[in-house]
FIDREN-613557 format. One line per 4 residues: number of its first residue (from 1); for each residue x, y, z of C-alpha. Coordinates in nm, 2 decimals. Example, Ala and Ser with C-alpha at 12.3 -4.5 7.8 and 13.67 -1.06 7.14 Angstrom:
BEGIN
1	1.23:-0.45:0.78 | 1.37:-0.11:0.71
% end
This chain:
BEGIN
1	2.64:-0.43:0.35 | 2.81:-0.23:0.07 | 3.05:-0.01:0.12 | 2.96:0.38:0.15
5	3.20:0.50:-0.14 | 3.02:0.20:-0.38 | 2.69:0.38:-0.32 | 2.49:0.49:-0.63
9	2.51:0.85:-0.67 | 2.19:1.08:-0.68 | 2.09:1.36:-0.93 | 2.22:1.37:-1.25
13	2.57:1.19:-1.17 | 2.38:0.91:-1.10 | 2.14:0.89:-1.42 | 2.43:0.95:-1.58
17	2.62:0.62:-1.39 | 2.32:0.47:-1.38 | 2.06:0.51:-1.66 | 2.08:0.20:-1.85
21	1.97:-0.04:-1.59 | 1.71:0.20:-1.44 | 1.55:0.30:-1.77 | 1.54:-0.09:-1.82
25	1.41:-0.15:-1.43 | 1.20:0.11:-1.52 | 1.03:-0.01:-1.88 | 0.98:-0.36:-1.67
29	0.81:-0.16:-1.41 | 0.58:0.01:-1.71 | 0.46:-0.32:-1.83 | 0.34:-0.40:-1.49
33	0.25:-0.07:-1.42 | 0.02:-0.01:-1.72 | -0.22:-0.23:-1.72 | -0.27:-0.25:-1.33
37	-0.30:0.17:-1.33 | -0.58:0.14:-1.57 | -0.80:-0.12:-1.41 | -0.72:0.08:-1.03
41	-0.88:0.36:-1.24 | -1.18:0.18:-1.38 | -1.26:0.00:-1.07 | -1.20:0.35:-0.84
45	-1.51:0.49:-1.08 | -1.27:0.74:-1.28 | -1.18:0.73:-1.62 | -0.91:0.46:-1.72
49	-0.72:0.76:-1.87 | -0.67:0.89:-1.55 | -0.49:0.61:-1.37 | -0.25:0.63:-1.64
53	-0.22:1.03:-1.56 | -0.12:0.95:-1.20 | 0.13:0.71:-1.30 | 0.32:0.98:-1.49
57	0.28:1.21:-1.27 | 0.43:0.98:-0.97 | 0.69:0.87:-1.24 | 0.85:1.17:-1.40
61	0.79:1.48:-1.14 | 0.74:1.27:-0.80 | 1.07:1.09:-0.83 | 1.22:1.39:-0.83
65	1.19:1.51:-0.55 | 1.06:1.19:-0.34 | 1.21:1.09:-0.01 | 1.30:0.70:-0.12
69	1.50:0.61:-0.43 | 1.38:0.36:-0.56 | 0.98:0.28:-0.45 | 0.73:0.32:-0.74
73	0.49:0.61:-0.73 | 0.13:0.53:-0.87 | -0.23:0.49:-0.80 | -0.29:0.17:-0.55
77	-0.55:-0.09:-0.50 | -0.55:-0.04:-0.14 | -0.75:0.33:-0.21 | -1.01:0.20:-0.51
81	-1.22:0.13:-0.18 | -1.21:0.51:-0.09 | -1.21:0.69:-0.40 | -1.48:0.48:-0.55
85	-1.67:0.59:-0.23 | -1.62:0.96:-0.27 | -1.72:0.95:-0.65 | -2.04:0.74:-0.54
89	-2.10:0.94:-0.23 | -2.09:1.27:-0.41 | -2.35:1.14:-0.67 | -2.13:0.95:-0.93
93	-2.03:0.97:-1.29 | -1.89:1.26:-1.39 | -2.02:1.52:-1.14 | -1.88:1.28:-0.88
97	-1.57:1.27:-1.03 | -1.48:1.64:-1.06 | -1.59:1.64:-0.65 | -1.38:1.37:-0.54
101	-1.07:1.56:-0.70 | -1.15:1.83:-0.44 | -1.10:1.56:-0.19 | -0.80:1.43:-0.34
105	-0.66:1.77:-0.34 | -0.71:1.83:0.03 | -0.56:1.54:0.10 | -0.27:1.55:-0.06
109	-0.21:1.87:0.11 | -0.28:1.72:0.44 | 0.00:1.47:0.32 | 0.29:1.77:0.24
113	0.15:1.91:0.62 | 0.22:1.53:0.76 | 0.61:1.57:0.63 | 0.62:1.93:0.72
117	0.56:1.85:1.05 | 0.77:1.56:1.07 | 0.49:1.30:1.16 | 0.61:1.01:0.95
121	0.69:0.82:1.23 | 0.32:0.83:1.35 | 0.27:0.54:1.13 | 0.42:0.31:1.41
125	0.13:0.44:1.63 | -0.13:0.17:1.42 | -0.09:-0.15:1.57 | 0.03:-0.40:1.30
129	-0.29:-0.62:1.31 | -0.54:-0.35:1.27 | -0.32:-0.27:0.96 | -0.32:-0.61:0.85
133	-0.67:-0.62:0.89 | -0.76:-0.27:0.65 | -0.56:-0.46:0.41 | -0.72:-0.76:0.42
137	-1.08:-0.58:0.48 | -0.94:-0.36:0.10 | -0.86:-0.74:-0.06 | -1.21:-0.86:0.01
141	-1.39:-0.55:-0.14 | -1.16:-0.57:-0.47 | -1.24:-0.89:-0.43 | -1.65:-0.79:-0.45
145	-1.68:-0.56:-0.72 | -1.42:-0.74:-1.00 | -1.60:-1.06:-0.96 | -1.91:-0.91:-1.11
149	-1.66:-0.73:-1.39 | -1.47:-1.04:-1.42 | -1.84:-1.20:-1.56 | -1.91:-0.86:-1.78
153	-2.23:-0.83:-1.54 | -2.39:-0.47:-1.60 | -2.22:-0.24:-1.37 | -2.59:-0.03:-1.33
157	-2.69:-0.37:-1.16 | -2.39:-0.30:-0.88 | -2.37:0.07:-0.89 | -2.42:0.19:-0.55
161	-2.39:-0.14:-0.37 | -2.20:-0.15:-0.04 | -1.94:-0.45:0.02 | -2.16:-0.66:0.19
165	-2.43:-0.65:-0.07 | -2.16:-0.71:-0.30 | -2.03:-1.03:-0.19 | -2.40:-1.16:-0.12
169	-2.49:-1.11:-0.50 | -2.15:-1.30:-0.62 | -2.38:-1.63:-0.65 | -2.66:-1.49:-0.88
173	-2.35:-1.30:-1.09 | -2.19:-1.67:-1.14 | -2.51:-1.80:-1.26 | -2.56:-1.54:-1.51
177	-2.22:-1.49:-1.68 | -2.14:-1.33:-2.03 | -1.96:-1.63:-2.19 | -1.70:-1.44:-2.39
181	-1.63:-1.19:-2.16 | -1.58:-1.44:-1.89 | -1.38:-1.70:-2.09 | -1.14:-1.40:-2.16
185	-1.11:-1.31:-1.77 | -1.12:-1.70:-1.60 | -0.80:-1.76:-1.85 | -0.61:-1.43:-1.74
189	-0.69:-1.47:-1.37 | -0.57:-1.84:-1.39 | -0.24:-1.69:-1.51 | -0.20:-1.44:-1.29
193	-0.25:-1.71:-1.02 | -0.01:-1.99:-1.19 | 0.22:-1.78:-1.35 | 0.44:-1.71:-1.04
197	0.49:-2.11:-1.03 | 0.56:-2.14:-1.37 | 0.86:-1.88:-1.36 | 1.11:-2.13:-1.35
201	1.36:-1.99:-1.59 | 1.57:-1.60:-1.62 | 1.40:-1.54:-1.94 | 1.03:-1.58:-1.82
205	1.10:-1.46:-1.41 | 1.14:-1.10:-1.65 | 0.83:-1.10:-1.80 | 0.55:-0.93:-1.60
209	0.23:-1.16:-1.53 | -0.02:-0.86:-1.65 | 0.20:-0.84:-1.95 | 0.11:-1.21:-2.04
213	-0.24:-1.13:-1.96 | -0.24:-0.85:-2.24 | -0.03:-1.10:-2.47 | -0.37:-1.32:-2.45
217	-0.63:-1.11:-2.38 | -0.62:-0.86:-2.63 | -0.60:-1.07:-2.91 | -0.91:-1.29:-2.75
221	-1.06:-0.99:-2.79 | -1.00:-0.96:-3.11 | -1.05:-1.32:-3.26 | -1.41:-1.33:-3.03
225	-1.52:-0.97:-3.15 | -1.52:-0.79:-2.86 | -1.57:-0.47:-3.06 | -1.93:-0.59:-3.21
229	-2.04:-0.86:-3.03 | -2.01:-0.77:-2.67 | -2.20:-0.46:-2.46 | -1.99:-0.15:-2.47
233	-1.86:-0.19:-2.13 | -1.68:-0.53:-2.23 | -1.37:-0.31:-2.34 | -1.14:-0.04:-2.21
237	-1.21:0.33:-2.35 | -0.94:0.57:-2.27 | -1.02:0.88:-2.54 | -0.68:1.08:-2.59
241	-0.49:1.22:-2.36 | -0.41:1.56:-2.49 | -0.76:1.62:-2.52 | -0.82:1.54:-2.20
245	-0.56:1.72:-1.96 | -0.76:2.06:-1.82 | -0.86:2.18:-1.53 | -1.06:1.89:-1.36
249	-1.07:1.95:-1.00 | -1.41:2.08:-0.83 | -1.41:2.22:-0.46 | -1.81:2.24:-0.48
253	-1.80:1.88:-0.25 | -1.73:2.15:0.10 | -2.12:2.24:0.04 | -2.10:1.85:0.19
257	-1.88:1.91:0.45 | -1.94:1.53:0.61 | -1.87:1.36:0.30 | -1.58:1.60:0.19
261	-1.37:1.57:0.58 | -1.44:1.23:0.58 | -1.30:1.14:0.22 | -1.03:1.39:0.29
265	-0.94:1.23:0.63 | -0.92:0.89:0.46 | -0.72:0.99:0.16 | -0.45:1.13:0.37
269	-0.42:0.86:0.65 | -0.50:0.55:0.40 | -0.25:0.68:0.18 | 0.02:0.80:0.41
273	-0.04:0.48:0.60 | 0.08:0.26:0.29 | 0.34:0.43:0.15 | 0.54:0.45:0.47
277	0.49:0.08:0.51 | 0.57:0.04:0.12 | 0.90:0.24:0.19 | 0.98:0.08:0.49
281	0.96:-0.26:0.31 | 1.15:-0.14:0.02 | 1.43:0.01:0.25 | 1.54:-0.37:0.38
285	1.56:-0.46:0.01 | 1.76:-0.22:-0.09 | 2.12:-0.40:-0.17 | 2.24:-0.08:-0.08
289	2.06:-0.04:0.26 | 1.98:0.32:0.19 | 1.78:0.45:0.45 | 1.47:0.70:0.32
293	1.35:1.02:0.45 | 1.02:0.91:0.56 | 0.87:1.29:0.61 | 1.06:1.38:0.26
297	0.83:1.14:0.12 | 0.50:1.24:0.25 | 0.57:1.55:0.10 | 0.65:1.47:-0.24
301	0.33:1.21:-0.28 | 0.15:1.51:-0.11 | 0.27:1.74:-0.39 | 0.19:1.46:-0.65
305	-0.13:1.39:-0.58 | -0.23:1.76:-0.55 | -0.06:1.80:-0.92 | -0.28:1.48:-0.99
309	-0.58:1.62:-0.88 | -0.60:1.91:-1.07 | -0.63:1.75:-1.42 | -0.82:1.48:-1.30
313	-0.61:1.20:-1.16 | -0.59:0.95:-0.89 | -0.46:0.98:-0.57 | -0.08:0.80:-0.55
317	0.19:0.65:-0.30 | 0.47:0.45:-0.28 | 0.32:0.10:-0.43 | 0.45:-0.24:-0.27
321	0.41:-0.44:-0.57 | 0.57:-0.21:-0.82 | 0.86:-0.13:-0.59 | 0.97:-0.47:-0.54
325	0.92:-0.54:-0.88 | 1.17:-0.25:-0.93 | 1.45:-0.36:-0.68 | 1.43:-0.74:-0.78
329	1.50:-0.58:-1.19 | 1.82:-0.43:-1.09 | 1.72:-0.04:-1.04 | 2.01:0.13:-0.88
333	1.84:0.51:-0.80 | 1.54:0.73:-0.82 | 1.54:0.74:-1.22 | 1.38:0.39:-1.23
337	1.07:0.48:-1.13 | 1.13:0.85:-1.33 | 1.19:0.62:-1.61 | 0.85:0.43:-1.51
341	0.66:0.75:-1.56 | 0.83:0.84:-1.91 | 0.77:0.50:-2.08 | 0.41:0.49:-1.97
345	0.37:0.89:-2.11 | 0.59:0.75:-2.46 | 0.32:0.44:-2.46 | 0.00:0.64:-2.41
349	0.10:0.91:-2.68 | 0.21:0.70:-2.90 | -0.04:0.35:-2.85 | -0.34:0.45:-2.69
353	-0.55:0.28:-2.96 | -0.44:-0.05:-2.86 | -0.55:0.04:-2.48 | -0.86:0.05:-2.57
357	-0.87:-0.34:-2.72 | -0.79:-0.47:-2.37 | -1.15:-0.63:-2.23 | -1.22:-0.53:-1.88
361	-1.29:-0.91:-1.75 | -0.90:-0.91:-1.83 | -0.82:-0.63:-1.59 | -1.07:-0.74:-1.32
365	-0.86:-1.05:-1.31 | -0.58:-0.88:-1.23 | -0.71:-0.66:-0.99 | -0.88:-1.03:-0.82
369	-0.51:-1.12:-0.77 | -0.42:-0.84:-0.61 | -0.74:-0.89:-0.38 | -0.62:-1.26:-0.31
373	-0.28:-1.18:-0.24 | -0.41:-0.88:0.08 | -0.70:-1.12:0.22 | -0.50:-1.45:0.15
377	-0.58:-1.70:0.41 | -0.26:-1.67:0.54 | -0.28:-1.41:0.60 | -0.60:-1.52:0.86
381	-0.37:-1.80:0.96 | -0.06:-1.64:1.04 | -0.22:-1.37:1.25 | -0.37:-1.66:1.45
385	-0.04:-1.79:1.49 | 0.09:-1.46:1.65 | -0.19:-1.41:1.94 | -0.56:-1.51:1.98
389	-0.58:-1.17:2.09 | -0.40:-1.03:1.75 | -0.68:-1.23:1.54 | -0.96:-1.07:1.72
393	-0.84:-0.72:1.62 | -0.77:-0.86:1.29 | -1.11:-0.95:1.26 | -1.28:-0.65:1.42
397	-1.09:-0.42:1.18 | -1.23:-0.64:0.85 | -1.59:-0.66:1.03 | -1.63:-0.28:1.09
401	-1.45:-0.19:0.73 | -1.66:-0.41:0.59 | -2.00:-0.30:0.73 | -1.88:0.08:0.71
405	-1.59:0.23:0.61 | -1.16:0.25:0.66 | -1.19:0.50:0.93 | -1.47:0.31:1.14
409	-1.22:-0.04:1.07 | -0.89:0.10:1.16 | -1.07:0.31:1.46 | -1.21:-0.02:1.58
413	-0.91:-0.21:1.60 | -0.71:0.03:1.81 | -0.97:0.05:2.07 | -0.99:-0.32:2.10
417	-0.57:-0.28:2.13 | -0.62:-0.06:2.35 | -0.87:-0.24:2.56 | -0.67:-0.59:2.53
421	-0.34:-0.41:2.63 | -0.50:-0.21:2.95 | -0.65:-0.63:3.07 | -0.30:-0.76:3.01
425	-0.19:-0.51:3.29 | -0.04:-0.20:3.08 | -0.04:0.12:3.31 | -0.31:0.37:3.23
429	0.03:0.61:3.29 | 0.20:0.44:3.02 | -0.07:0.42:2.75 | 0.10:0.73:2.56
433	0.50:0.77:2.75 | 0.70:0.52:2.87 | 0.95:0.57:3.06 | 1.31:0.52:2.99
437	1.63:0.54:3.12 | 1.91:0.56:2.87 | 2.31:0.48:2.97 | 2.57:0.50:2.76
441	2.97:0.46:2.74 | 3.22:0.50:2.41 | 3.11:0.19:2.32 | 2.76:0.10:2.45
445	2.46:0.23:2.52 | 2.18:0.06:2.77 | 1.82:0.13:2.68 | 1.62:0.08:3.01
449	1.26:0.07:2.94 | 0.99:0.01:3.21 | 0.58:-0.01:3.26 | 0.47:-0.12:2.95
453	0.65:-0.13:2.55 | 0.32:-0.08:2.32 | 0.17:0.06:2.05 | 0.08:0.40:2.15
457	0.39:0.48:2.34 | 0.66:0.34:2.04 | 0.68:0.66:1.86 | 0.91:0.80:2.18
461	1.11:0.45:2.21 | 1.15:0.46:1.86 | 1.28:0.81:1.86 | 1.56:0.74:2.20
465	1.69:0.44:1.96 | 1.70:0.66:1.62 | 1.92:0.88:1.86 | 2.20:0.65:1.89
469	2.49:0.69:1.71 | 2.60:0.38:1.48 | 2.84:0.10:1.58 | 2.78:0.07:1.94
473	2.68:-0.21:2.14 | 2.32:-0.18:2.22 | 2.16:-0.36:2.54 | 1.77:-0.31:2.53
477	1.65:-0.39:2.88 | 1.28:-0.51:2.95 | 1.31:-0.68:3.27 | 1.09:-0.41:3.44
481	0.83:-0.41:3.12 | 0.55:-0.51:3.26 | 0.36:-0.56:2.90 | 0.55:-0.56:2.56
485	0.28:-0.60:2.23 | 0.33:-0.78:1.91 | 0.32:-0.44:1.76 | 0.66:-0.32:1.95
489	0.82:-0.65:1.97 | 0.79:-0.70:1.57 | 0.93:-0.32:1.55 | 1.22:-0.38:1.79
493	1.32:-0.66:1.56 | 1.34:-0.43:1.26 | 1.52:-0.24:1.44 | 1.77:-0.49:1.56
497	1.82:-0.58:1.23 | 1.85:-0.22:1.08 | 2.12:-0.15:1.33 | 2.30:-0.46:1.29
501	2.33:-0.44:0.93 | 2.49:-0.05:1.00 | 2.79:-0.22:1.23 | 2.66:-0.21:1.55
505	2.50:-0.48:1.75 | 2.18:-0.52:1.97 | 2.10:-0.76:2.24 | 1.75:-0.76:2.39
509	1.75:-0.85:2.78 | 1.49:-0.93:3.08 | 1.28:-1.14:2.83 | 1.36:-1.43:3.03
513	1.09:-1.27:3.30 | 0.82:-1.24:3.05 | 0.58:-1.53:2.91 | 0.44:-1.48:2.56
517	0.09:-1.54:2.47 | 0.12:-1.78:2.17 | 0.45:-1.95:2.05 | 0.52:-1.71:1.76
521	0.91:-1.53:1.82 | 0.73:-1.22:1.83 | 0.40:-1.26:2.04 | 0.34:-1.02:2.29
525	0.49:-1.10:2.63 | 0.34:-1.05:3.02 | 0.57:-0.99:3.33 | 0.56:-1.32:3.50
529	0.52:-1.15:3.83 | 0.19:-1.01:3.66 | 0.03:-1.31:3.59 | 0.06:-1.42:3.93
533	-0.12:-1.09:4.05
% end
């Protein structure tokens, strides 16, 4: 760890230490971020513009104020699936636009209540393969809808088609493909795809993947004609964006109250959901080891997105993608991703013409990729590897996603948690408390914790650890645990090696007692004695 006095300062002493690598950090971030924030836009049925809006917004005003120093705020793939609901749900095009932003709106407020109230930590609550599983579930319905854009098929032949329907028309799609179009987006997703194994060099491990997507697609657009010889929805159209910023947001969507509470509900959780996983990600690769203020951040993507609503923009949070990208180019404090904001507002005042040359098959691609990468097979496989039991929720949290929406998906995998944890012998008493017994001398503290270690009962382990000081020696005891999940085991590892990292150390004990239901380090473990009963 670094030491404390070689911390990056924050405010203005530390754009003023610090803004030449994080105005670069954060131009690398734009090139990434600009053409993924217009193709999240496209595909989430509002304007392109609009993505681009959201991206400034989460850039140069969000930073500001945010919770974390140095995630990326923007619109996400992992809420196209909700907001492309609400504008279709609330009767597309335009008129479904304008309504959605009401939804938008009320969720972002949700999200400032969420940090008022200090409920950031509720995001351990979600066991870790139901998230897995919304991910994956998102990754497969990107994966749906681009396909058909990828081949420049006629989005009024997919309008209004669920996920399912989706994927069953894929075949009919391949056999009836717009050469150009498709040419244009088979070659960009097959760099997207190879490019991370041809970055073997420092020059090219800089360059962005989209970026060399633009760097071919645009002028394949060009030499092909795009502009003459293909249907209009080939290519990106943007209009201007002083001409565009008004008043966009329309509350008229509560005379639908089922549609509007739902959309609202999913915004807020979805959202919240990702970007505290995003920061905690971007926390342990931090060179600095900062910690973030979790319920600091909810707030400020709650204040962004309502500012992002109002002229017309997408919902934001912290992105994964983005944010690494940001760390692993050297940004140092929160003006790398204020600078992500300002180069994308420079770019779209100065360039938008040229946005509107990029063909749509070449964003789809990219968008593809990003579906890969959440419902990789690995993803299938390494879930497996953790617990039988982990892949069934895995798979009951795609299914029901799938075949209805987030809520239902995410819903469904807790109650088959819950279900699987109360036959593996948790306590009905200790589905929500459990009970702990906390010792402690100058230099040690023992952490007794008996009945069962799970999901639902984390957030109050999680807040007796945050409660000890740093430093100590740290015994976790779990000999009289009757049932610890996957969920709790993979967070008492982060923790372990949060802690560690801060000068203390932590030693887990009374595992010995426990057998684990699959080989992985972090399976969930039965008392022994339990079994037997």
């Amino acid at each position: 760890m670094k030491p404390t006095t070689d911390l990056p300062e924050d405010g203005l002493a530390g754009l003023l230490r610090n803004g030449l690598s994080d105005a670069f950090s954060g131009f690398s971030v734009f090139l990434l971020a600009l053409p993924l924030s217009l193709g999240i836009a496209k595909a989430s049925e509002f304007p392109p513009l609009m993505g681009l809006v959201t991206a400034i917004i989460g850039g140069i005003v969000v930073s500001l104020m945010a919770g974390s120093r140095l995630t990326i705020k923007g619109p996400a793939a992992g809420l196209i699936v909700i907001v492309a609901g609400a504008v279709n749900e609330f009767g597309g095009g335009s008129q479904g636009w304008h309504l959605a932003l009401g939804v938008m709106l009320a969720g972002g407020l949700i999200q400032v209540l969420f940090g008022v109230f200090k409920l950031g930590r509720l995001a351990d609550i979600f066991p870790l393969s139901a998230v897995h599983g919304m991910l994956a579930a998102i990754g497969l319905i990107i994966i749906a809808k681009q396909v058909h854009v990828l081949l420049d098929i006629d989005p009024a032949v997919t309008k209004g088609k669920g996920p399912l329907e989706l994927l069953a028309m894929i075949p009919r799609s391949i056999a009836h493909p717009d050469p150009k179009a498709t040419f244009v987006g088979l070659v960009s997703l097959s760099i997207m795809l190879l490019w991370p194994y041809l970055r073997n060099d420092t020059f090219l491990k800089k360059i962005p993947a989209p970026l060399v997507v633009l760097a071919f697609s645009v002028p394949a657009g060009l030499v092909l004609d795009f502009q003459h010889t293909e249907p209009t929805y080939a290519l990106m159209h943007i209009g201007n964006l002083m001409d565009s910023i008004q008043v966009n947001v329309d509350f008229d969507g509560l005379s639908q109250p089922g549609i509007f509470i739902r959309y609202t509900l999913m915004v807020a959780l979805v959202g919240s959901l990702e970007s505290l996983l995003t920061v905690k990600a971007i926390d342990m690769l931090d060179p600095y080891r900062r910690k973030s203020d979790m319920n600091r951040d909810l707030i400020a993507v709650g204040i962004g997105n309502m500012l992002a609503a109002i002229p017309g923009g997408l919902p934001m949070i912290s992105e994964v993608a983005r944010s690494s990208a940001n760390v692993a180019n050297g940004a140092r404090t929160r003006w790398a991703n204020f600078f992500h904001g300002f180069w994308i507002l420079v770019f779209v005042l100065v360039a938008s013409p040229w946005i509107e040359l990029i063909p749509n098959s070449a964003l789809a691609a990219m968008l593809i990729t990003v579906g890969i990468r959440l419902a990789h097979p690995q993803e299938f496989v390494h879930t497996f590897k953790v617990g039988k039991e982990q892949l069934l929720i895995f798979l009951v949290t795609i299914g029901l996603t799938l075949a209805e929406d987030l809520l239902v998906g995410i819903a469904a995998g807790m109650a088959v948690k819950l279900l699987i944890n109360l036959i593996n012998g948790k306590p009905a008493s200790a589905i929500f408390k459990a009970p702990i017994d906390v010792s402690f001398t100058e230099t040690s503290y023992l952490v007794r914790i008996s009945k069962a270690a799970v999901f639902t009962n984390y957030p109050g382990i999680k807040q007796t650890l945050a409660a000890i000081p740093e430093g100590l020696a740290v015994t976790i005891d779990l000999r009289d645990t009757r049932l610890i999940d996957h969920t709790v085991m993979e967070n008492l590892e982060h923790f372990k090696h949060d802690y560690e990292i801060s000068g203390g150390r932590v030693e887990l004990t009374g595992l010995d007692g426990h057998v684990p239901v699959s080989s992985h380090q972090l399976a969930a473990r039965r008392k022994k004695d339990t079994l037997a009963a």
